[in-house]
C-alpha positions in Angstrom: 84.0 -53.9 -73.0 84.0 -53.2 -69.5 81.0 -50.5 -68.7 82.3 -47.2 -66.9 81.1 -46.7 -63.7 77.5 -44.6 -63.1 78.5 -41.1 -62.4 77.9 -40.5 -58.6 74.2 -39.0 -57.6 74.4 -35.5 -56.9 74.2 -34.5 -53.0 71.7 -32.8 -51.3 72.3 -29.7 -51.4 71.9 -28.1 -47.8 72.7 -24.5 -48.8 69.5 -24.5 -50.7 67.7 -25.6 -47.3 69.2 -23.2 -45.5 68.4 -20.7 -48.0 65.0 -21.6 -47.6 64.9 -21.6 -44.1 66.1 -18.0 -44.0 64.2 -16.8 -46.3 61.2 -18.5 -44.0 62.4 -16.7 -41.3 63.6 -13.9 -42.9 59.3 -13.6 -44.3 58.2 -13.7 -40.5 60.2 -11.3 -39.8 59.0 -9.1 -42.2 55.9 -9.5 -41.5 56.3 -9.1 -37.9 57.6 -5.7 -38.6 54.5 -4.9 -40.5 52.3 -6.1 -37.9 53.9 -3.5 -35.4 54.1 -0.8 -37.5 50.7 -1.3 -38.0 49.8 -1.4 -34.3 51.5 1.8 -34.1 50.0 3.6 -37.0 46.1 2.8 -35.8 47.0 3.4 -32.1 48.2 6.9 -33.0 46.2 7.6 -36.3 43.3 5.8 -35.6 41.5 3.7 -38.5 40.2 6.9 -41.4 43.9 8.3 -41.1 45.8 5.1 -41.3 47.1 3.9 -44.9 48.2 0.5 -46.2 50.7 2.7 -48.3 51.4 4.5 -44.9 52.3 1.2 -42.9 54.7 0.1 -45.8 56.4 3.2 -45.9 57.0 3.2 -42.3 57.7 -0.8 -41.8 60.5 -0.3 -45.0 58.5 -2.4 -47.6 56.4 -2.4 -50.7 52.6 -2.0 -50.3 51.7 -4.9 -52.4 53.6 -7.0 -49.6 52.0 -6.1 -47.1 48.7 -6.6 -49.1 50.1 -10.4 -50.2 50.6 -10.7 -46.4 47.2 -9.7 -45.1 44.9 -8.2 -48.2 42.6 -5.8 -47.4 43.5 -2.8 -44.5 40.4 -4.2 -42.5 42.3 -7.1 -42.8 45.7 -5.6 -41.8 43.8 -4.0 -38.5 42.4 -7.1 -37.9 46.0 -9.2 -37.5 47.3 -5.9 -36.1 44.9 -6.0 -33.0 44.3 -9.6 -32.4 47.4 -10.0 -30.6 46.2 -7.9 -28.0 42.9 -10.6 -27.5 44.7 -13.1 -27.8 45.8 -13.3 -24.2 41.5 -12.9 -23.7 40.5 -15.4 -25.9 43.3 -17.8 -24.7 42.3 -16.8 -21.0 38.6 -17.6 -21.5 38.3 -20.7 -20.7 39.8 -20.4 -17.3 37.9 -16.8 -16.8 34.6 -19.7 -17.1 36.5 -22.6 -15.1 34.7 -21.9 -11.6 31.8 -20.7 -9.9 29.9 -18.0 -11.4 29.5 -15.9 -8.3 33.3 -14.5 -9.1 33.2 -14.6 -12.7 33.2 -11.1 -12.5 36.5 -10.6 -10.5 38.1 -13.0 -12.7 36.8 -11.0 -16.0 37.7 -7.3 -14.9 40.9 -8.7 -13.6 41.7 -10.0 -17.1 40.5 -7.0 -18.7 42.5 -4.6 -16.8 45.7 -6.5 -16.5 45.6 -6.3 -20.6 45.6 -3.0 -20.4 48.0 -2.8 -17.6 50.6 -4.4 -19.9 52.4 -2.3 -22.1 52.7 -4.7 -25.2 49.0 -5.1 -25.2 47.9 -1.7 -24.4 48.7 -0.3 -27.6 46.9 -2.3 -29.6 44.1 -1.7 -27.3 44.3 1.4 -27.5 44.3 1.2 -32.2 41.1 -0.8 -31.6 39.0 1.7 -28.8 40.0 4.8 -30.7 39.3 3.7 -34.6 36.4 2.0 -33.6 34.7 4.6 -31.8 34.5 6.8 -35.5 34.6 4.0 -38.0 32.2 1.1 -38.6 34.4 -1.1 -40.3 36.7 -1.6 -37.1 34.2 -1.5 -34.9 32.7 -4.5 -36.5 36.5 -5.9 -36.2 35.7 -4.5 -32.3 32.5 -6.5 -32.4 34.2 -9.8 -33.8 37.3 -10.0 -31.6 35.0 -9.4 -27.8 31.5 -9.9 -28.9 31.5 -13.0 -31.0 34.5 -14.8 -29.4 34.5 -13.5 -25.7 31.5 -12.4 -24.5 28.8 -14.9 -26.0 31.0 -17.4 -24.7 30.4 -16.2 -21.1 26.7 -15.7 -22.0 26.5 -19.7 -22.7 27.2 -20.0 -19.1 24.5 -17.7 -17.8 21.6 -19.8 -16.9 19.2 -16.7 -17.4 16.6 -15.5 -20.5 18.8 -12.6 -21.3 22.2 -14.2 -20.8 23.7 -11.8 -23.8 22.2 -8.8 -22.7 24.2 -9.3 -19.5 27.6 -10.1 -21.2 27.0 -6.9 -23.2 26.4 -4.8 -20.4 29.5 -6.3 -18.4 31.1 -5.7 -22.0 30.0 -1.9 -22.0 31.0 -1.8 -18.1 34.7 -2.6 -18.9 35.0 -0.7 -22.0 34.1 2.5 -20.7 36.0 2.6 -17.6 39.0 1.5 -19.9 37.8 4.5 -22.1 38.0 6.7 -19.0 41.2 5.4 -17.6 43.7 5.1 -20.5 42.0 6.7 -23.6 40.3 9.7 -22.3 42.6 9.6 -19.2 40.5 11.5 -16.9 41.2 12.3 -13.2 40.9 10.3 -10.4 40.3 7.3 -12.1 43.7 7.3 -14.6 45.9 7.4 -12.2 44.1 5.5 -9.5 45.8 2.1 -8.3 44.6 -1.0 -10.5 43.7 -3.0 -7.8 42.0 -0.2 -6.5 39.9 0.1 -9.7 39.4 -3.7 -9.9 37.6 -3.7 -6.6 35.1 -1.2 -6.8 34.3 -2.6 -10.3 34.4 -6.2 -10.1 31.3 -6.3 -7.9 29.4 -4.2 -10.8 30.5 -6.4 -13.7 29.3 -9.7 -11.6 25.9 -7.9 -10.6 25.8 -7.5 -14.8 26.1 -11.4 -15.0 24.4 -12.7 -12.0 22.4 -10.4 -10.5 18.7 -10.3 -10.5 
């Protein structure tokens, strides 16, 4: 008896790929959204006012995903703000590739063109404002330009109190930002950035190299 022929193997099916690659894409989407609405909600609400339940309602998804997608709400302010550093922490290396007598002009020139730049600025702006009135994002505050930042500019200083000078160049920048685009007083919000960058540059490299 002649034996039938095996029945063909099925095919690979490509819809199911695709599917998945949508729904990949589709999943990064989504929690893009959240991400922004998140930026949004601490930059206006600041950290005490801002909800997990509060950023799903306004991104147009359940709460429990945007817990699956980032856990806790220190969490959720954490990969809300760390695009802004990102451009820092990228920028690092070349803000210590040179001499250290203008490590301060390259430093405030990062510093302020972040906050020059619209997409970063608000996220700048979530992390200034909740950290000045609550402790768990300033210790988010502390991580992001402390830990990652700053102490790697105080491994360059070749000086006993290295970090006490990255701090104060630290406190330097932050408080002028403070002045110019959070408090946003007069002369010095509206003055020109390159303006601003010159009078302080000097100050932040006197912080890292001066005597």
């Amino acid at each position: 008896m002649t034996e039938s022929a095996p029945a063909p193997a099925p095919e690979a099916a490509p819809l199911r790929r695709g599917r998945g690659r949508r729904t990949r894409t589709e999943a990064a989407g989504t929690r893009d959204r959240i991400l922004a609405v998140a930026r949004a909600e601490f930059s206006e609400r600041g950290y005490e006012k801002t909800s997990v339940r509060g950023i799903a309602k306004a991104a147009g998804v359940d709460s429990a995903l945007v817990h699956h997608y980032f856990g806790t709400k220190e969490q959720v302010f954490e990969a809300a703000v760390e695009v802004a550093f990102s451009p820092a922490l990228n920028a690092r290396d070349m803000i210590l590739d040179g001499p250290l007598d203008d490590v301060g002009e390259r430093l405030t020139r990062m510093v302020f063109g972040l906050w020059e730049n619209p997409v970063t600025r608000t996220p700048l702006l979530a992390i200034v404002r909740s950290a000045v009135n609550n402790e768990t994002a300033a210790a988010v505050f502390r991580r992001l330009v402390a830990a990652q930042l700053m102490r790697r500019i105080a491994d360059q200083l070749d000086t006993p109190d290295a970090q006490l000078r990255a701090e104060l160049a630290a406190a330097q920048l932050v408080g002028i930002a403070m002045l110019r685009y959070v408090i946003k007083i007069e002369p010095v919000a509206s003055a020109d950035p390159e303006q601003i960058i010159a009078r302080v540059a000097p100050v932040v490299q006197g912080h890292l190299t001066g005597p």
